[in-house]
MARLO-544851 format. One line per 4 residues: number of its first residue (from 1); their letters; for each residue x, y, z of N, C-alpha, C, O. Coordinates in steps of 0.1 Angstrom, whole numbers, plus 5000, padded with zeros to 4 digits. Atoms other than C-alpha are relative to their C-alpha. Layout:
NUM> a> X:Y:Z:X:Y:Z:X:Y:Z:X:Y:Z; ...
! end
This chain:
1> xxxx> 4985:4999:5002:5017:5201:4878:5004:4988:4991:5006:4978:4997; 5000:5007:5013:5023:5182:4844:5018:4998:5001:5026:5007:5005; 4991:5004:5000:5054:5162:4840:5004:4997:4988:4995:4992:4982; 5001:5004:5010:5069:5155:4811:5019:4996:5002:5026:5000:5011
5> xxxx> 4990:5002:5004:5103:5139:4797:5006:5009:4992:4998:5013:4984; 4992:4990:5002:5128:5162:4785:5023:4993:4999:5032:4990:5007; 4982:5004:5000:5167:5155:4771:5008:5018:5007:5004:5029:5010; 4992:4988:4996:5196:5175:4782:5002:5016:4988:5005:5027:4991
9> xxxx> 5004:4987:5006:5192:5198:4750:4991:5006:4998:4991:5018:4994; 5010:4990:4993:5163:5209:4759:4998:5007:5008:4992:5018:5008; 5000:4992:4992:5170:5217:4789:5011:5012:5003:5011:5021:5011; 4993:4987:5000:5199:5238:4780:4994:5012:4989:5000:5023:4989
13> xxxx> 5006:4988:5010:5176:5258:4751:4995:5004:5010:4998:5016:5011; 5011:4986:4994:5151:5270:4779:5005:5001:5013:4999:5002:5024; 4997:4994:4987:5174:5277:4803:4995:4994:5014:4995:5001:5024; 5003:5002:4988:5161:5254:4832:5009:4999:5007:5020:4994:5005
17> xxxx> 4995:5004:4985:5168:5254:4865:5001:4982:5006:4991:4976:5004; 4999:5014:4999:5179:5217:4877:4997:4996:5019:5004:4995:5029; 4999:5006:4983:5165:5205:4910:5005:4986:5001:4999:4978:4994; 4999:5011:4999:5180:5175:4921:4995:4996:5019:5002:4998:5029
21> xxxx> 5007:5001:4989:5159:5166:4949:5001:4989:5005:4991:4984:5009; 4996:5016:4993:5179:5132:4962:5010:5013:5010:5013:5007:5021; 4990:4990:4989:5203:5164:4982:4993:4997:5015:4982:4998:5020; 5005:4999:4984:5201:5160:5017:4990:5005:5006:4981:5001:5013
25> xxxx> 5003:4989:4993:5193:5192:5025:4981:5004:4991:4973:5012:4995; 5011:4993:5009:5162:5196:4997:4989:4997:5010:4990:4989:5019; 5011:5003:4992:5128:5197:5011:4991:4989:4994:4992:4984:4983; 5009:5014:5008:5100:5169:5005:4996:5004:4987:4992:5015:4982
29> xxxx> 5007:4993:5018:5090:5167:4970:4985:5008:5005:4983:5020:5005; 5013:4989:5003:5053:5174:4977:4996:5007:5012:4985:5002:5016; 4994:4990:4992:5061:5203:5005:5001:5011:4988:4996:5022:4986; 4994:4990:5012:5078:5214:4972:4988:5005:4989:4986:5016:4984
33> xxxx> 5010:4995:5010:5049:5210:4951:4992:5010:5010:4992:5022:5006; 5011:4993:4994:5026:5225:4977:5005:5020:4997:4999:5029:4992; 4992:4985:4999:5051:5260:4980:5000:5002:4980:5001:5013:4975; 5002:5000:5016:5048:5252:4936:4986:5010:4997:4984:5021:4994
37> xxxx> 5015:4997:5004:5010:5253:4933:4992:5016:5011:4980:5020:5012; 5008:4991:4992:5003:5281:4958:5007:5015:4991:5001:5026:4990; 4998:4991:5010:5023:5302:4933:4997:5006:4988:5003:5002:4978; 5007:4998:5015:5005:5320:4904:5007:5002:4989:5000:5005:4978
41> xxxx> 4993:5001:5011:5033:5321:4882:5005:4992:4992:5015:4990:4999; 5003:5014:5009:5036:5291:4856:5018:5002:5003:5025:5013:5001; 4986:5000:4995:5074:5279:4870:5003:4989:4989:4995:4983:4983; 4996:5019:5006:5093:5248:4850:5017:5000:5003:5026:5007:5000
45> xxxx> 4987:5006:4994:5122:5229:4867:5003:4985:4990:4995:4980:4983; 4998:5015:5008:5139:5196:4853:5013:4995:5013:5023:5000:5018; 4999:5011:4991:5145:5167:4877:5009:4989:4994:5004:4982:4985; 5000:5011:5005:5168:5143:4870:4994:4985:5005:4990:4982:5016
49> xxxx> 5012:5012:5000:5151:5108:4860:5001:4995:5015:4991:4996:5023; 5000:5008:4990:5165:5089:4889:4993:5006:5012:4985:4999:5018; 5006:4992:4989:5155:5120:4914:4984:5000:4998:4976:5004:5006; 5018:4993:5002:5119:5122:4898:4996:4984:5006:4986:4985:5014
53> xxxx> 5004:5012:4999:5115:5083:4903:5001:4995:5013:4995:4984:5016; 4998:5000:4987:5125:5085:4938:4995:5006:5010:4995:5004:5022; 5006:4989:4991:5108:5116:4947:4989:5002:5013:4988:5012:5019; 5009:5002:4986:5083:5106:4975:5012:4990:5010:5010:4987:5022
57> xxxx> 4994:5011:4992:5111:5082:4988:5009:5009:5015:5010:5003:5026; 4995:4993:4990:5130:5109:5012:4987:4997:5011:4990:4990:5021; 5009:4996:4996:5094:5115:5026:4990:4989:5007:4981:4990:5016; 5008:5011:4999:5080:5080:5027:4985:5007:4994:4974:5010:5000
61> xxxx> 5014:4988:5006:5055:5100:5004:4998:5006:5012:5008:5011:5017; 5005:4985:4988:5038:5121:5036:4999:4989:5008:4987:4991:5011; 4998:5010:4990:5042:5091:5060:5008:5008:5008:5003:5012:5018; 4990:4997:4985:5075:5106:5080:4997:5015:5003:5006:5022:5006
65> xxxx> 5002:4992:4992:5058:5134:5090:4990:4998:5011:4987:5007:5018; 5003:5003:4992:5039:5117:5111:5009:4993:5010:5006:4994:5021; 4992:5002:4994:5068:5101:5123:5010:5015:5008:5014:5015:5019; 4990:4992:5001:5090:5132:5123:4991:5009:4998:4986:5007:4987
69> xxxx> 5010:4989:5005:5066:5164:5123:5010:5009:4998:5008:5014:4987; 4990:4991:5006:5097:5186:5121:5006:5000:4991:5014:5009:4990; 4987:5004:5003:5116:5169:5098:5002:5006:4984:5011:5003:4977; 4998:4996:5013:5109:5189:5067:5001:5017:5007:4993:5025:5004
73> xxxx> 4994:4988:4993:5125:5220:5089:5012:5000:4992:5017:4989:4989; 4991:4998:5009:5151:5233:5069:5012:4998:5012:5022:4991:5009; 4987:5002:4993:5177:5235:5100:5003:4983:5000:5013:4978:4996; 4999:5018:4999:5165:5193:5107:5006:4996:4981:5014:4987:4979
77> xxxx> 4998:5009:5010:5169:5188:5070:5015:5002:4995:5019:4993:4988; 4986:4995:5004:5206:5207:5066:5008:4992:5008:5019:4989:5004; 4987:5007:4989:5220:5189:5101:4995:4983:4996:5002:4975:4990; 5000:5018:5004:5202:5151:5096:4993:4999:4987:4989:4988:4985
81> xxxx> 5005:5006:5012:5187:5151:5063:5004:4988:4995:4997:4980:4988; 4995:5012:5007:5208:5125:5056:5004:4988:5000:5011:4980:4994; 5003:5012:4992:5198:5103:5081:4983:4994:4993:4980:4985:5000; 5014:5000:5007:5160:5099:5061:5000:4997:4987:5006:5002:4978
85> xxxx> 5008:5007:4996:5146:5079:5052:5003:4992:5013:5015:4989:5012; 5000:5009:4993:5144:5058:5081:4999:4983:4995:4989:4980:4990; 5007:5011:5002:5145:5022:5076:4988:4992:5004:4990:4988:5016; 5015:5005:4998:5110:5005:5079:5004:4991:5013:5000:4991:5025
89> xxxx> 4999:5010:4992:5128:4973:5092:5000:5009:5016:4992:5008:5025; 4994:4994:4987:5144:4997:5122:4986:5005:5004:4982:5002:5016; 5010:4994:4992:5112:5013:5128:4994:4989:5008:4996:4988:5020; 5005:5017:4998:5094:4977:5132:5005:4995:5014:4998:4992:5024
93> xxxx> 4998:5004:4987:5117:4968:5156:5002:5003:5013:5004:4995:5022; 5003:4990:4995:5115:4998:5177:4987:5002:5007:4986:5009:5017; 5016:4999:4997:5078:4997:5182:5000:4995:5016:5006:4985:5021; 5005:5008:4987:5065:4992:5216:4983:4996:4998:4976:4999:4989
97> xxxx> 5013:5005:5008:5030:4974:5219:4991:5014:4998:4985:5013:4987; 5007:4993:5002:5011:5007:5224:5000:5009:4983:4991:5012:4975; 5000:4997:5015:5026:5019:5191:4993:4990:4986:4988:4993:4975; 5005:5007:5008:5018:4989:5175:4986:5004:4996:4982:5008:4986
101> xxxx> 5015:4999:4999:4982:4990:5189:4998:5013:4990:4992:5009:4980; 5004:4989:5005:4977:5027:5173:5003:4998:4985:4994:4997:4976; 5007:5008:5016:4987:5015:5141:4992:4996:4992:4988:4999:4981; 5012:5008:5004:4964:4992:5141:4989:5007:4998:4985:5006:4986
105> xxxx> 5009:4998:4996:4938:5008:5150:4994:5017:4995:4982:5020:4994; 5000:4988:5006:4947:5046:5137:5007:5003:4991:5015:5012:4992; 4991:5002:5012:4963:5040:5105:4999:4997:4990:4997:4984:4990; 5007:5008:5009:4956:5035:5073:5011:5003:4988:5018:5012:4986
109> xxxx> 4988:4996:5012:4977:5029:5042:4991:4988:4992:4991:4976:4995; 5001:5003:5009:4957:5020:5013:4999:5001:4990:5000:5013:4986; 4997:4994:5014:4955:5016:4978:4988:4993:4990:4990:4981:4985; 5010:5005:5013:4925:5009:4953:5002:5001:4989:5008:5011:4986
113> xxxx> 5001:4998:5008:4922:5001:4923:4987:5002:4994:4979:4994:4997; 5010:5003:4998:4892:5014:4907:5000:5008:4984:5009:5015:4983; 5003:4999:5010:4878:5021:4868:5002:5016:4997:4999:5024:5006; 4993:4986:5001:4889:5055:4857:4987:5014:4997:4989:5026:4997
117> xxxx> 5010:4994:4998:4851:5066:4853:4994:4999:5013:4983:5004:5016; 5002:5000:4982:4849:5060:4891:5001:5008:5009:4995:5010:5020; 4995:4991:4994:4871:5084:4896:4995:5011:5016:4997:5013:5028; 5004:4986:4987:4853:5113:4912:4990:4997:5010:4985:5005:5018
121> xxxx> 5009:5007:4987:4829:5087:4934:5010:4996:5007:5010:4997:5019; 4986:5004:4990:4861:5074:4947:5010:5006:5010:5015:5002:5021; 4994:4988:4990:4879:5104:4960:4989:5005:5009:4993:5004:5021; 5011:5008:4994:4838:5108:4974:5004:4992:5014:5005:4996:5025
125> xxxx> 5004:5010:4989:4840:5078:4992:5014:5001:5014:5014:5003:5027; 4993:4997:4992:4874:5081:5004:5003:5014:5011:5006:5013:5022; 5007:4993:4992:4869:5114:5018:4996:5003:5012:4999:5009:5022; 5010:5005:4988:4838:5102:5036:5005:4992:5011:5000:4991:5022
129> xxxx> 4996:5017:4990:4857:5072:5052:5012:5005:5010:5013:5005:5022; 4982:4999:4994:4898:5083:5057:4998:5017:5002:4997:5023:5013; 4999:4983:4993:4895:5123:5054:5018:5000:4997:5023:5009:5005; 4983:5003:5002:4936:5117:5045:5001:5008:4988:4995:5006:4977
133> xxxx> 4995:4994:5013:4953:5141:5023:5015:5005:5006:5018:5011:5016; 5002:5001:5016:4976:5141:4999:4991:4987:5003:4988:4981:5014; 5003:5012:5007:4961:5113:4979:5011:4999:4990:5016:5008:4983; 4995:5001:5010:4980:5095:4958:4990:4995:4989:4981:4987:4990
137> xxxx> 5010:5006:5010:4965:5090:4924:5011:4994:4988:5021:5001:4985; 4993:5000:5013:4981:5072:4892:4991:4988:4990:4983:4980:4994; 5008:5004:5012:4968:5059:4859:5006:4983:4999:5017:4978:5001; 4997:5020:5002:4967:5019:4855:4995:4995:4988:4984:4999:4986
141> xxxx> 5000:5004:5010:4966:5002:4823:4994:4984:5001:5001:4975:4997; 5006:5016:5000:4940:4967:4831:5001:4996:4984:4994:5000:4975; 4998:5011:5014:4954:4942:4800:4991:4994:4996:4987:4986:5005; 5004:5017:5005:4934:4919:4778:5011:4991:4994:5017:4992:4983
145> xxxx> 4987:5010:5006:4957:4889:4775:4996:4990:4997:5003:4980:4999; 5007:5009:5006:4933:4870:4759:5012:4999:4986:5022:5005:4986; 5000:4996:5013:4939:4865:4720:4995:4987:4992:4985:4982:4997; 5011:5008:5010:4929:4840:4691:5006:4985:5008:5003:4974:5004
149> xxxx> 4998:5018:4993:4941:4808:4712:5002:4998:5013:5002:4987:5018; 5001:4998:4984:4943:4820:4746:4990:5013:5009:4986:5024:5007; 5011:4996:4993:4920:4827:4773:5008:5011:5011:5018:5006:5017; 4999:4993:4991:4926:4860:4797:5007:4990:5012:5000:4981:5016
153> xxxx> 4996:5004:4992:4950:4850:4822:5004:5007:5011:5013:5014:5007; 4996:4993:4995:4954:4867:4850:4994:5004:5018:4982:5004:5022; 5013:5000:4987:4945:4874:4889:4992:5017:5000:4983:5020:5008; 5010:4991:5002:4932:4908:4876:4993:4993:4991:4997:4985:4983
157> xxxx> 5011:5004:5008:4899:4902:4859:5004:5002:4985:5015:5005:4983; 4998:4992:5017:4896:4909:4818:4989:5012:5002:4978:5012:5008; 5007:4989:4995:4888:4942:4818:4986:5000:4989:4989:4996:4977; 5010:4994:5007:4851:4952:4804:4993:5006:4996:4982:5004:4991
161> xxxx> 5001:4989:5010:4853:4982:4790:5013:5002:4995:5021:5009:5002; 4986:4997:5009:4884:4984:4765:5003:5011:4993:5003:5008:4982; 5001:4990:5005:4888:5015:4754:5004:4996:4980:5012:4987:4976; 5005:4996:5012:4883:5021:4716:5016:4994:4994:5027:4998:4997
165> xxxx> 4988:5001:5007:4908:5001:4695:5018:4994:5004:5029:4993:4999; 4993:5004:4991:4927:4988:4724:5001:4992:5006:4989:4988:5008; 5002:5008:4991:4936:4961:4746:4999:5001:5013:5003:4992:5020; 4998:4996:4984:4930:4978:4781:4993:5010:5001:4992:5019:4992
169> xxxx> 5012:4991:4988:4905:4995:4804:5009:5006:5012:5016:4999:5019; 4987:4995:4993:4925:5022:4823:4991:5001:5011:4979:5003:5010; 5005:5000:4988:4920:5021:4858:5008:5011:5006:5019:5014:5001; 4994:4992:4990:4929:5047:4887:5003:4997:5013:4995:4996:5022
173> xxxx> 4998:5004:4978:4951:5037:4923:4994:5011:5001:4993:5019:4992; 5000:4992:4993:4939:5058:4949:5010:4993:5016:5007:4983:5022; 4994:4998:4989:4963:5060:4979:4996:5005:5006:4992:5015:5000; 4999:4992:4992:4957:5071:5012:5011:4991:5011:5010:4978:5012
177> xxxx> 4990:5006:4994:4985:5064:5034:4999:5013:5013:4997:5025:5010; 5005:4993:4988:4981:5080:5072:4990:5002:5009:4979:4996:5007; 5011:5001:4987:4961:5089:5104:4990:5011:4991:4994:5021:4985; 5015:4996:5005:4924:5099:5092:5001:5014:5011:5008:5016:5021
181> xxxx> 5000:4991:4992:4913:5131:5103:4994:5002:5013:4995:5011:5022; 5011:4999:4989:4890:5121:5125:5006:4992:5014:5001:4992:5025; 4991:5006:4987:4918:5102:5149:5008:5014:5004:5012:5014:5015; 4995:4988:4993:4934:5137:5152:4995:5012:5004:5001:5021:5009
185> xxxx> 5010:4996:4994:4901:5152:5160:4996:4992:5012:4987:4996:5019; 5002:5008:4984:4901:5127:5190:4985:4995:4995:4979:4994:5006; 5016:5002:5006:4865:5117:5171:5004:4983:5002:5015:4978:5001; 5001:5016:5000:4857:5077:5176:5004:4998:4982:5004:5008:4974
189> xxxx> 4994:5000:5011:4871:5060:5144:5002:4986:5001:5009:4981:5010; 5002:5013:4995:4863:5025:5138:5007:4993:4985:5002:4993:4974; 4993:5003:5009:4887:5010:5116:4998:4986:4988:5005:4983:4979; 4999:5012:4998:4877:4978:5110:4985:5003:4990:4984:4999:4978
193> xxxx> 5015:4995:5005:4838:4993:5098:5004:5007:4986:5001:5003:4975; 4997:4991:5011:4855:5019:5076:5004:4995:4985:5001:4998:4973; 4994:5007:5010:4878:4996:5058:4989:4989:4993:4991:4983:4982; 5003:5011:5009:4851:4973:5051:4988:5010:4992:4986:5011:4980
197> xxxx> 5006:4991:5010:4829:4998:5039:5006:5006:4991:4998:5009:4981; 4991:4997:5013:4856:5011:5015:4999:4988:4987:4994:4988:4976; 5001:5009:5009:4864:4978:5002:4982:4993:4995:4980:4990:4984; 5011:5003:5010:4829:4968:4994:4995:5009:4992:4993:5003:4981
201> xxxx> 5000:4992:5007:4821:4998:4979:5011:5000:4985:5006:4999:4974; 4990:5008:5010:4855:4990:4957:4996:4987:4988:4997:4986:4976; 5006:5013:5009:4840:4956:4949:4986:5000:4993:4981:4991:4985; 5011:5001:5006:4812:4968:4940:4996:5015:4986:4985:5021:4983
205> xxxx> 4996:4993:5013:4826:4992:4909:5011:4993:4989:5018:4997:4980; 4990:5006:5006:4845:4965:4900:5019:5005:5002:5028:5003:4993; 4989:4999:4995:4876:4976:4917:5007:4990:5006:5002:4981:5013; 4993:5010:4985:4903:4958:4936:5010:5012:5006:5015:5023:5002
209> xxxx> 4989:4995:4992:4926:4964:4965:5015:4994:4999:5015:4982:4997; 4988:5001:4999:4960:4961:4965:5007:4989:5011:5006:4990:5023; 5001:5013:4991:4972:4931:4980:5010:5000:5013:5009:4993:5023; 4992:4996:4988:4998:4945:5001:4996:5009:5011:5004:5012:5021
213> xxxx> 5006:4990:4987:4973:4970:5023:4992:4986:5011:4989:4974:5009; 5010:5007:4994:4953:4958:5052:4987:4995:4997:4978:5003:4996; 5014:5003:5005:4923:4939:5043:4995:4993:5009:5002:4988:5017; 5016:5003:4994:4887:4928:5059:4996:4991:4996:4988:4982:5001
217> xxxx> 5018:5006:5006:4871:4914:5036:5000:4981:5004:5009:4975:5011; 5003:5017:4998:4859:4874:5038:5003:4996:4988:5002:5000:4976; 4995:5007:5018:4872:4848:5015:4993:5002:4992:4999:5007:4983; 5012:4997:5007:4839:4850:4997:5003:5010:4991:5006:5011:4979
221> xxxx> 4999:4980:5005:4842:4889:4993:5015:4996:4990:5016:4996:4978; 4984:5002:5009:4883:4880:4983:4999:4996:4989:4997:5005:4981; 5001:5011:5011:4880:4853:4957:4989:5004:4991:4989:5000:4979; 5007:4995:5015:4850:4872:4940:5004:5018:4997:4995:5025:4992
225> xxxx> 4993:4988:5002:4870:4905:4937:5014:4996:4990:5017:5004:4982; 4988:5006:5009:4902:4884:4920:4994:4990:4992:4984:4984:4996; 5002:5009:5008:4900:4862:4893:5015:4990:5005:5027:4993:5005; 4992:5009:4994:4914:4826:4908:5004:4992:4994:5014:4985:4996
229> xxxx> 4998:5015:5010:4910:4802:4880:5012:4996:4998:5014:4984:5001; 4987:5003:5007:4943:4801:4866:5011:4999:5020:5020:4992:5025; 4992:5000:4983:4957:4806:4904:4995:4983:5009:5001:4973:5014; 5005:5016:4993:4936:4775:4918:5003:4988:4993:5005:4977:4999
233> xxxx> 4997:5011:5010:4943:4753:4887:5020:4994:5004:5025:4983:5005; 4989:5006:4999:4979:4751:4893:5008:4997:5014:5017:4990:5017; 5005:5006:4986:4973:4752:4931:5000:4987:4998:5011:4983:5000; 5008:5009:5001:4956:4718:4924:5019:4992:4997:5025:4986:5006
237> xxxx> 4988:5008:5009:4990:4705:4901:5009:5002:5013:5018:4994:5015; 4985:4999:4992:5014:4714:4927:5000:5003:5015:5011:5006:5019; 5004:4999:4990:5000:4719:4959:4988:4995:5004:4979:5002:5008; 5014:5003:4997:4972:4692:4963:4992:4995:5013:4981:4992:5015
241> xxxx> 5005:5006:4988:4972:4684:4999:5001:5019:5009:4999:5021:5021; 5003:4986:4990:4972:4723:5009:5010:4996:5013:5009:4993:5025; 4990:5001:4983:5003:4721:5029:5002:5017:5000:5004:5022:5011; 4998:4986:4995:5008:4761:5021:4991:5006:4999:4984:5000:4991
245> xxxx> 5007:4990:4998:4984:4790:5027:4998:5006:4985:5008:5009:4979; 5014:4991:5006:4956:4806:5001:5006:5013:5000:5006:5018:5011; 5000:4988:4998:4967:4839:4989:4989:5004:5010:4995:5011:5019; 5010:4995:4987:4936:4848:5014:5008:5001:5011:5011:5012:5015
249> xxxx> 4996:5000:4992:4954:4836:5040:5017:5011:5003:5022:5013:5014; 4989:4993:5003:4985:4857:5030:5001:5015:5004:5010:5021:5009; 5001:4987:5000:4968:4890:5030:4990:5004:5005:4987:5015:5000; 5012:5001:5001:4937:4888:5044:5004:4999:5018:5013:4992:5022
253> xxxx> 4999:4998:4989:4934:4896:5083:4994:4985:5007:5000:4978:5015; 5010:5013:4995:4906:4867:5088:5007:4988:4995:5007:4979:5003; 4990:5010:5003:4930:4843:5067:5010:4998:5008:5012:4987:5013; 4985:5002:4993:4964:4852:5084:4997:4996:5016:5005:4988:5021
257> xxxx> 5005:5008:4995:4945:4845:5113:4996:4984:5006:4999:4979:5017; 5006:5009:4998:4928:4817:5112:5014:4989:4995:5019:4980:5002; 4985:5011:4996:4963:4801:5097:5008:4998:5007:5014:4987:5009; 4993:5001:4988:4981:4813:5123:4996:4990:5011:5003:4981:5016
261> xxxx> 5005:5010:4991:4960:4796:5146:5004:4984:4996:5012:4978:5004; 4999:5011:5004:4959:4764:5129:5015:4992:5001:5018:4981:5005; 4987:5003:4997:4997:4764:5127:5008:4996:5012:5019:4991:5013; 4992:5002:4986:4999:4765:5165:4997:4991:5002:5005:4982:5004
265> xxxx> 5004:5012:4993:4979:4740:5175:5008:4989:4997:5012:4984:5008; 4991:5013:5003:4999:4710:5161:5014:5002:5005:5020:4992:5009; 4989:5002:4994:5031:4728:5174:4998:4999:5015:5006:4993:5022; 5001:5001:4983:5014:4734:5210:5001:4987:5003:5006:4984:5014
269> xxxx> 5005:5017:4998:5007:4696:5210:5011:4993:5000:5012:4984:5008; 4992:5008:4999:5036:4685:5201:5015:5003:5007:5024:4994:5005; 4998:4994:4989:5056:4707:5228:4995:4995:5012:5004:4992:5021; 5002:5005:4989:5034:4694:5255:5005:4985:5002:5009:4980:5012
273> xxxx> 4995:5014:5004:5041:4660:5241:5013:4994:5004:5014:4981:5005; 4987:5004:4999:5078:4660:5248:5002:5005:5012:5013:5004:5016; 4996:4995:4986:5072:4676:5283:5002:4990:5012:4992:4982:5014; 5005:5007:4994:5083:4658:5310:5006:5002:5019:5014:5012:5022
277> xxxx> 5000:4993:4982:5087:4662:5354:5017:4998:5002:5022:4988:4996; 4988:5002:4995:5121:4664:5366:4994:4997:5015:4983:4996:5020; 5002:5006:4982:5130:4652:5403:4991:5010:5008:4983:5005:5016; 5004:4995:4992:5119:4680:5416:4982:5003:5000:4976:5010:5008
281> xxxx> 5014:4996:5006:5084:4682:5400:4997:5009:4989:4986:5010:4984; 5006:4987:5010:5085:4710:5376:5002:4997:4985:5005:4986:4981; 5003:5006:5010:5083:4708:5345:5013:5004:4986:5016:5015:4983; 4989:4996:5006:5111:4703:5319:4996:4997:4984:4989:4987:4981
285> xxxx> 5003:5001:5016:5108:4707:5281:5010:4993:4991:5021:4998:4990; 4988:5007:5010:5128:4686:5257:4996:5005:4984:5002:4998:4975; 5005:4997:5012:5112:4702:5224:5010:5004:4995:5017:5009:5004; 4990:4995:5005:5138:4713:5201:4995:5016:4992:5003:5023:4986
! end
């Protein structure tokens, strides 16, 4: 299903049809594609821009149907459509711990980056691991920002295959965002195993992960997946006593962790520190 840009005189020479798919009432975009591509007849609609640029956002791409399994019901989508998206924050604070836990534990929302001759080992691996579909896929453009007086700067690597005449090696995200098949097969599902077998696999096509999904890996694994140099150098200039957290520690399960921790202890200490007995024996806290 090929996309292309199109002015408004174009679309009045060939007669299209205009979906504007930000309407309450319209169904998910790719619902829409699906009821598209099951059709053998070559269709063409025109979207306006804003609608096309928005178009997984009703849907949370295929996320709120696991929230909401009915909610691309044409009666739900005519009476509350226009309550949806949900906001993230509200869901967040809504959660109880068992939801959390399942999250955790049956949930996956990630995103690779990975060399665009990778491709069809990558959908492969993911497959093998998550079993999650849709996939999102889109084309990425790795820069060389090198040139005759400057050195590649960047926490993506310089890419190493440039295509022909070019400054960039196109790479491919893969998304999968949702519960694996094998948690709605009631099948064991070890999340923790899977994700690191993804990402090393990743790291070891010269891929990265996306810094905002769940990550596994060890600083080791992190720091030789990103290029830090230019990141650690100005670290050094402006942060020399490490008073804040190591991208690792930012995004990184075993970082956020381990700083968490570290963070408490100096406040637990200095809490107990200020504790002291009232008359009656118990114990009163003066910490602010």
């Amino acid at each position: 299903m090929p996309a292309n840009f199109a002015t408004e005189e174009e679309r009045v020479k060939e007669q299209g049809a205009v979906n504007v798919l930000s309407r309450w009432y319209k169904p998910w975009f790719y619902k829409h594609v699906e009821t598209m591509l099951a059709d053998e007849h070559v269709k063409v609609e025109f979207i306006p821009l804003r609608d096309y640029y928005h178009r997984h956002t009703k849907s949370i791409f295929w996320e709120l149907e696991e929230i909401i399994p009915f909610g691309n019901h044409p009666v739900f989508r005519w009476l509350l459509g226009w309550a949806v998206p949900p906001k993230v924050s509200f869901l967040k604070l809504t959660q109880t711990e068992k939801i959390i836990e399942l999250y955790e534990t049956q949930h996956v929302i990630q995103d690779m980056l990975v060399p665009a001759s990778e491709t069809a080992a990558a959908l492969d691996v993911f497959d093998t691991h998550y079993e999650i579909y849709p996939l999102w896929l889109c084309p990425f453009a790795l820069m060389d920002r090198s040139d005759a007086v400057a050195e590649h700067a960047g926490f993506l690597r310089k890419p190493e295959h440039k295509l022909k005449g070019r400054k960039f090696e196109i790479f491919v995200d893969l998304g999968a965002y949702g519960v694996p098949r094998a948690c709605k097969r009631k099948e064991p599902f070890n999340i923790v195993a899977v994700s690191r077998a993804v990402e090393s696999w990743v790291a070891s096509v010269r891929g990265y992960q996306m810094l905002y999904a769940t990550s596994y890996q060890t600083r080791g694994e992190f720091e030789a997946m990103f290029d830090h140099s230019a990141y650690f150098r100005l670290k050094r200039e402006l942060d020399p006593n490490g008073a804040l957290p190591v991208i690792f520690d930012k995004v990184c399960k075993a970082g956020a962790s381990a700083w968490t921790s570290a963070e408490a202890k100096p406040a637990l200490s200095k809490t107990k520190a200020k504790t002291t007995t009232s008359g009656r024996g118990r114990a009163r806290s003066k910490s602010s």
